[in-house]
N, C-alpha and C positions, 0 to 999 in steps of 0.2 A: 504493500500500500504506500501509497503516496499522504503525508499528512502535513497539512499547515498546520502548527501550533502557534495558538493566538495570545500571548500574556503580556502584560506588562511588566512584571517580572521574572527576570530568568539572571542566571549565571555572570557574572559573582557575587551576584548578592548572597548577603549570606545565610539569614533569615528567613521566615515566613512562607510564602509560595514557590517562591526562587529554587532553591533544592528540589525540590517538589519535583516540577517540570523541568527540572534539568535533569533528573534523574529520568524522568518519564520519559523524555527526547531520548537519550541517552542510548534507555533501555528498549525502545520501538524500534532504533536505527540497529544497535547489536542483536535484535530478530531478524534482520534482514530488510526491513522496511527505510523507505526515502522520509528524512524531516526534516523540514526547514521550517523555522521558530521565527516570528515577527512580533518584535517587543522593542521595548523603551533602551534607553540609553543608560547605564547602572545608576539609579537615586535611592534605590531604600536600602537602612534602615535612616540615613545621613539627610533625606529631604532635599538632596542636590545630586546633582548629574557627578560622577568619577571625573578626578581634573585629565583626566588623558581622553576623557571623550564629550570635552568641551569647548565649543563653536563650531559643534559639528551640526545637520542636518539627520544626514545619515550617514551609517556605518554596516558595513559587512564584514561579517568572517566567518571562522568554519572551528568546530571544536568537537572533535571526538565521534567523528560523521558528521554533526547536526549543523546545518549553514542558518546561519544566525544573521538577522534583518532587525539591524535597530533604528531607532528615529527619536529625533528631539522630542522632549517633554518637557511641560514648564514645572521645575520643579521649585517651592521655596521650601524653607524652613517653617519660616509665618504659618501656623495652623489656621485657616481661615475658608470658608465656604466660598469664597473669589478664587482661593489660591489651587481648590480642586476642583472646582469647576473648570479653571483654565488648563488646570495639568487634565485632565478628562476630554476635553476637548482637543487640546494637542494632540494627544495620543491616538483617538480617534480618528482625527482628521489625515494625519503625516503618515499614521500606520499604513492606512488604507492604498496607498502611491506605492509602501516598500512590498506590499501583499500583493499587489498584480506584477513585481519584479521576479519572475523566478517562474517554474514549473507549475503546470496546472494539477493542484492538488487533487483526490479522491475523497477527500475529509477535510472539513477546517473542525477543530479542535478547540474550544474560546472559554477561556478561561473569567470567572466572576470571583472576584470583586473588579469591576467599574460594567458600569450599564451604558453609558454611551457606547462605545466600542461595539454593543450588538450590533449598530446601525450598520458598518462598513460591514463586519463579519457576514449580515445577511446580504447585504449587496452581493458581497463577496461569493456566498453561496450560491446566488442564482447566475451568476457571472458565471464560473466554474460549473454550472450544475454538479455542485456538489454538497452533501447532508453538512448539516451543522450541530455539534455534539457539544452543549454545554459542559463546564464541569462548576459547580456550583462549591465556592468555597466559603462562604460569606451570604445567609440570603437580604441584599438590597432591596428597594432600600430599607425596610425593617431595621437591620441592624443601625444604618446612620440617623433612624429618627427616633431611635431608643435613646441613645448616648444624645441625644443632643444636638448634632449634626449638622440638623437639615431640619427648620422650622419653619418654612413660609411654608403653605398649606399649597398655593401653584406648584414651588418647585417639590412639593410630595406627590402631589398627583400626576406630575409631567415622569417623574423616577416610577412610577407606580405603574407609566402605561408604558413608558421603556421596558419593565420587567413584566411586563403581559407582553409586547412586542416580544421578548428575548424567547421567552416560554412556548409561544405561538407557532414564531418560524424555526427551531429548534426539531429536531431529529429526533434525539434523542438528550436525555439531562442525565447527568450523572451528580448524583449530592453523596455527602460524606457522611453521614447522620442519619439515624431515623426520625428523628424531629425533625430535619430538612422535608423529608416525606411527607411528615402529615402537615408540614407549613405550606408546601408545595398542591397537596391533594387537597387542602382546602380554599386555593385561588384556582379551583378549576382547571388544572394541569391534570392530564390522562397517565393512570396509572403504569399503562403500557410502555408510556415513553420517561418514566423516571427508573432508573437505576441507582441502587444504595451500596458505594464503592469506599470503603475507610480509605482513608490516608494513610497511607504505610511510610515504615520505617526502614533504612538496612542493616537488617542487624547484624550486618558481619563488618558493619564500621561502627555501630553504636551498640558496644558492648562492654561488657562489666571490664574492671580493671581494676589493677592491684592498687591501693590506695597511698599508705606508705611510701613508695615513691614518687607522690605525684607531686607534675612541676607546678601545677597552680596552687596547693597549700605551700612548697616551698617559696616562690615567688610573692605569694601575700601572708605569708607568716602566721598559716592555718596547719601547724604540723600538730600541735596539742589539741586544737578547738573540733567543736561537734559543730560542722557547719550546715546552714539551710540555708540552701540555694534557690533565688530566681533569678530565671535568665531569658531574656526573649524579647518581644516588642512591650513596650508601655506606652500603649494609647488609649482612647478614651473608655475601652472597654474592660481595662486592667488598673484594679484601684492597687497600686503599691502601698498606699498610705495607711492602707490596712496591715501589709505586713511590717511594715514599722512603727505603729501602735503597738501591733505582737512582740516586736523584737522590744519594744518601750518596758513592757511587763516583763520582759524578761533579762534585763538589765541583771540581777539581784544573780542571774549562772553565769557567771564570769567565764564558763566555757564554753558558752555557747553563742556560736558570733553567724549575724546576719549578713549575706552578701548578695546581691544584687548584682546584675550583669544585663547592662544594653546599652541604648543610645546613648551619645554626651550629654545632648542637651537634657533630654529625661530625666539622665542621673544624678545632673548636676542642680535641677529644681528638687528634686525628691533630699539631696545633699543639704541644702538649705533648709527645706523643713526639717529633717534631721537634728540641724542643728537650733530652731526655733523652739523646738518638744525636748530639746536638751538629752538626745538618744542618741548614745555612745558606739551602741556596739553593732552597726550597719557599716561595710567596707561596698563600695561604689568601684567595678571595674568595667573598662568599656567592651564592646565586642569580641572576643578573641577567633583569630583564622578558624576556620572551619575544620582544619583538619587535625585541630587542639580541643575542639567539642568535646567529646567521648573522654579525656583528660579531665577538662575540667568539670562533667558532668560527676566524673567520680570523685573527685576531690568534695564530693557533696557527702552529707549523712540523710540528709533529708532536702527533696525538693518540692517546690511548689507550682500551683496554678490558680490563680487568682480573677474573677471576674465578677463584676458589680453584679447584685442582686435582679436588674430586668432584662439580663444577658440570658434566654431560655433557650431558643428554637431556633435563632438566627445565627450563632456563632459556633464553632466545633474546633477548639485550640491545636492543633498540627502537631503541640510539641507532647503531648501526652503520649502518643505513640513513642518517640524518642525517647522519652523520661521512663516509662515502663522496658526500654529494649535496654536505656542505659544501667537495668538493676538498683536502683534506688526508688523506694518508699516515698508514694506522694503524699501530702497534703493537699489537699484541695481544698478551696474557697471560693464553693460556686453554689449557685441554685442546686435546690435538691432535685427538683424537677428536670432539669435541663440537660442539653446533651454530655454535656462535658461529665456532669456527675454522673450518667449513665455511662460510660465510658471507663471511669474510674473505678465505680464500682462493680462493674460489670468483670473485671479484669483481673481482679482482686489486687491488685497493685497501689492500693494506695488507702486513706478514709478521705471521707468528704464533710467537711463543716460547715456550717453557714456561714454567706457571702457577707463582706462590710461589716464582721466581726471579730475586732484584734481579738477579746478576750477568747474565743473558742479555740481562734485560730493560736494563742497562744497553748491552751491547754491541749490541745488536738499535739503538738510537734511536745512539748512537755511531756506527755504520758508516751510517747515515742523514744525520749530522752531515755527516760527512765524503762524501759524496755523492747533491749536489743532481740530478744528475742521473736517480738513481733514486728521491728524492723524488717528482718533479714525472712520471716513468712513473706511478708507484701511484698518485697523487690523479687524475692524467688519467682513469687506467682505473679507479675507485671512481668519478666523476662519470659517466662514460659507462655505467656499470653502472648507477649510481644513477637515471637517466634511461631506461636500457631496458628495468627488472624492478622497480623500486621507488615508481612515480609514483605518487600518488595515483586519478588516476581510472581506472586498471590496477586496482588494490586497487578502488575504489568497482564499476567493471565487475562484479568477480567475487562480494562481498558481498549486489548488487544480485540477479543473476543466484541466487546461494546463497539468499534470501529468496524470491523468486518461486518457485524450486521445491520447499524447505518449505510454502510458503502449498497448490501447487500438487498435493500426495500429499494433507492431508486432506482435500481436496473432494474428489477424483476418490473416495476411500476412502466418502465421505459417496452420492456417486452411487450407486455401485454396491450397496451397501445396501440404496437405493433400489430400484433395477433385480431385486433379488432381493426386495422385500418384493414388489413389483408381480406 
């Protein structure tokens, strides 16, 4: 198969979607299959374009089979509904010019979060006469008018019939969640055309490791301390401030130290509050290489996932999968209802507390402290979890499988046609 893959993030980002479908691309092309990926220029998790691919337009290259089609994006820092709407728009618009450069795909592939983008995407498909296979990471706009987002009531209902447009002329949808499904199945989306695909992890790169020598407690002078780690995006749907109220309360176990891990700018607002609540023992480091993850996920004793209390059915955290492959005991601080605590629990790899609660969330990682022996149960059963439903070529299997029969309904459609003009 020939496949266009549609995202705004891809490789080297380090974070969030990025791996994801770099790995996906990656792993389509090493089956034998052609992919050429059309995506933005590298800006997340940093909010700016990479200085080596800047005043550029567009960009081409090729990485590991996959021919890679980038284009400018307006990227700021400034968090502000101007400043995505313009980065949404660019991408949209610039993408669409580098998608008709190249091979006529069999599949476009279109990656969600951002809703503009369907527009090209569908052009694109009827251009190509070729099916259009969402993958649903994020359901918009739901999730940006929960956090806050997106408040004029126009611009909710203009996102609202972009994601009826998306859903409509789509093929096939692939969501990551069962909660995606029945968010999905109750705006009148056909059961036939959604598929429920987890996000997977590779767990022959994100795997347990010897802790004792690791370089990230030596390098942050974590060689005595019980650390609890988050590491990941901090955006509007990740209240940190919860987990340092927790780390507040627990000021009084001198061995037990908080550390944090992501953006600069992020860490260095959360670094302030820190120091306003007069809370010591939170260490703030920024991203490390990608291929230092699995290192410093073990340098953890305990790690976390955190998401504001009306985060239910619209968001499904990517790194869960990672944190249960990396053998470490979650905490969780999410709705009880919601995907992510189904996940957790479902997995046995971790407990889940309630959301925007330092106190729980203190005593939840506290009663852990104090018993290793139920640490080292939950990281077992999250690695064994993570190896019997979350490996990557289980995922690549099902995605492969989800393309060939997208490809496979417009021809037979295209026959029959045939058979009736005849």
């Amino acid at each position: 198969m020939r496949v266009l893959l549609y995202s705004y993030n891809y490789y080297p980002e380090p974070i969030g979607i990025a791996p994801l479908m770099t790995e996906l691309a990656e792993g389509l092309v090493k089956r034998g299959h052609e992919v050429r990926v059309v995506t933005a220029m590298p800006w997340y998790p940093a909010s700016e374009i990479a200085p080596e691919y800047r005043n550029r337009l567009f960009a081409t290259e090729e990485r590991n089979g996959v021919l890679i089609q980038r284009c400018y994006v307006w990227a700021k820092k400034e968090r502000s509904f101007r400043n995505r709407a313009l980065f949404e728009l660019s991408f949209a618009g610039l993408s669409f010019f580098q998608a008709l450069r190249g091979w006529r795909p069999d599949a476009i592939f279109l990656t969600i979060p951002g809703l503009p983008v369907c527009v090209p995407a569908i052009l694109l498909s009827r251009l190509y006469g070729a099916p259009m296979i969402l993958n649903v990471q994020d359901i918009l706009p739901d999730a940006a008018v929960h956090v806050g987002l997106i408040r004029n009531p126009k611009m909710i209902r203009l996102f609202e019939k972009l994601e009826s447009l998306a859903y409509r002329h789509a093929h096939k949808i692939a969501v990551i969640a069962d909660g995606f499904v029945d968010n999905l199945l109750k705006k009148g989306v056909k059961s036939a055309k959604i598929r429920e695909i987890p996000n997977w992890v590779d767990t022959h790169f994100i795997k347990p490791l010897f802790q004792p020598s690791n370089y990230f407690r030596r390098e942050n002078s974590l060689e005595d301390k019980f650390v609890v780690l988050y590491s990941g995006n901090i955006g509007l749907t990740q209240p940190l401030e919860t987990l340092i109220e927790a780390a507040g309360l627990l000021q009084s176990q001198t061995d037990i130290q908080f550390v944090i891990v992501g953006e600069e700018d992020a860490t260095e607002r959360l670094s302030r509050y820190c120091q306003r609540r007069r809370i010591h023992n939170v260490l703030f480091r920024p991203f490390q290489p990608r291929q230092q993850l699995p290192e410093m996920l073990a340098a953890a004793d305990i790690v976390t996932v955190l998401q504001k209390e009306n985060v239910i059915s619209f968001n499904m955290p990517s790194k869960i999968q990672v944190l249960l492959s990396s053998q470490r005991p979650i905490v969780a601080s999410v709705p009880a209802d919601g995907t992510a605590a189904k996940a957790v629990n479902g997995s046995g790899g971790g407990v889940v507390v309630p959301p925007e609660d330092p106190q729980a969330l203190a005593n939840a990682i506290l009663a852990l402290y104090y018993s290793p022996a139920q640490m080292a149960q939950l990281a077992q059963a999250g690695r064994r979890y993570a190896e019997n439903y979350y490996r990557f070529d289980l995922a690549l299997d099902r995605y492969e499988e989800l393309l060939t029969e997208a490809i496979a309904k417009p021809a037979q459609a295209v026959q029959k046609k045939l058979v009736l003009r005849n």
